[in-house]
C-alpha positions in Angstrom: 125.2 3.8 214.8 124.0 0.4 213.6 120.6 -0.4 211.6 119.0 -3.6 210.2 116.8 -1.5 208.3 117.5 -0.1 204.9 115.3 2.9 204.8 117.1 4.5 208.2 119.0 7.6 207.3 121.5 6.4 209.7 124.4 8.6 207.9 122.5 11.5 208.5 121.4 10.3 211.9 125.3 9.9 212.6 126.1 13.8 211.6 123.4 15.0 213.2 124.5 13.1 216.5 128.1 14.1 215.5 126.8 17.9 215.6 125.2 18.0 218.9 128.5 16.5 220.1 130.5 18.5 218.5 128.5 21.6 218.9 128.6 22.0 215.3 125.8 24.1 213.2 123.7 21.9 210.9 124.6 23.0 207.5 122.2 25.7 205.5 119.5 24.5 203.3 119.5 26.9 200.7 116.6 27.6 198.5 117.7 29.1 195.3 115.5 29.5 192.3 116.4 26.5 189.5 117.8 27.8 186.4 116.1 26.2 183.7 119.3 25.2 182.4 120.3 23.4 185.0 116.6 22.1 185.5 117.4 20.5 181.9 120.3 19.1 182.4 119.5 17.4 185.6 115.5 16.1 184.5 115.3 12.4 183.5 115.9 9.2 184.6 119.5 7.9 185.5 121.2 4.7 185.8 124.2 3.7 188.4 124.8 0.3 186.8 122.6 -1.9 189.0 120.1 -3.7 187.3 116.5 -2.1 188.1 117.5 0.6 190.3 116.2 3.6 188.1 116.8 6.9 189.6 114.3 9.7 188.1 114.6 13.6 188.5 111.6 15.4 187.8 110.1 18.6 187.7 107.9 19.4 190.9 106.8 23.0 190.6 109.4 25.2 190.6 111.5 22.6 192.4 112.5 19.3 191.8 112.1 15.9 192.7 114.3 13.0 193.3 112.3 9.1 193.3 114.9 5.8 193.5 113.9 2.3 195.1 115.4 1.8 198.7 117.7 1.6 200.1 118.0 4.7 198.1 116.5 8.5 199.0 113.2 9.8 197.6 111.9 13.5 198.0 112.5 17.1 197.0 115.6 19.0 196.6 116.2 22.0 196.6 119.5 24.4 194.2 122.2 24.9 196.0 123.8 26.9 193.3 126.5 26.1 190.8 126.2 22.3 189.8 124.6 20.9 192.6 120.7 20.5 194.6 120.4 18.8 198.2 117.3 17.3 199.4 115.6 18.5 202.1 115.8 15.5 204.9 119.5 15.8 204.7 121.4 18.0 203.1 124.6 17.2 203.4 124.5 14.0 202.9 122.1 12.8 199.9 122.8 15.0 196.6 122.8 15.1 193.0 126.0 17.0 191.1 126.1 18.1 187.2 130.3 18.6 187.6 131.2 21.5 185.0 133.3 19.9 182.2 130.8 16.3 182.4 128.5 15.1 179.6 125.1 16.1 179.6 124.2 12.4 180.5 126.3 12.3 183.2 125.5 13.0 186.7 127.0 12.2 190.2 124.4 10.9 192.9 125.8 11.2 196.2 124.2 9.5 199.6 126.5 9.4 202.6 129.7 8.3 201.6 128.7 6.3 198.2 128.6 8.7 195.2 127.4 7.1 191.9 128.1 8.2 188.7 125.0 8.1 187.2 123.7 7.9 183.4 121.2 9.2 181.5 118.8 6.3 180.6 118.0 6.8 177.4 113.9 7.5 176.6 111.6 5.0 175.3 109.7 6.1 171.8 106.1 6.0 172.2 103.9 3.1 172.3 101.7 3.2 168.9 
């Protein structure tokens, strides 16, 4: 599959046609409750080491949220379970993962084949 367009999902379009090929089941969304936990560990806004591309995780309800510029992914996600949520559009190919045994400001951001390991930015003090 080939795109001129950044904001295509063209890996997910590529599984997807891989799957009807194939005759392969489209993986389970599964829609778990979020520890709070985990919610905490996962909130805030992350950094992959490209200038201005801020990646923030928030709280949407009792789900989350994930908002980065193109050509990254935006929307919700939804726990998985363990260490890792999915979002919604495709779940088996954009991600986040808290690995057992990383930091707490440490994350891994995954979106087709790239997978960033992300940092916690740290938070601005208020504005007096």
């Amino acid at each position: 599959m080939l795109t001129n367009l950044a904001f295509v999902p063209a890996e997910a379009i590529e599984r997807d046609i891989a799957r009807a090929v194939l005759g392969l089941p489209t993986p389970r969304l599964q829609d778990l409750p979020v520890p709070p936990e985990f919610r905490d560990r996962i909130v805030g806004r992350w950094e992959i080491g490209i200038p201005g591309f801020a990646i923030d995780i928030a709280p949407a309800g009792d789900r989350l949220h994930v908002r980065m510029p193109l050509p990254g992914w935006s929307g919700e996600l939804r726990y998985q379970g363990g260490a890792r949520v999915a979002s919604v559009r495709a779940p088996d190919v954009e991600y986040v993962l808290a690995a057992d045994g990383a930091t707490a400001d440490s994350i891994v951001i995954g979106m087709g084949d790239l997978h960033w390991d992300a940092r916690r930015m740290p938070v601005a003090p208020p504005k007096k």
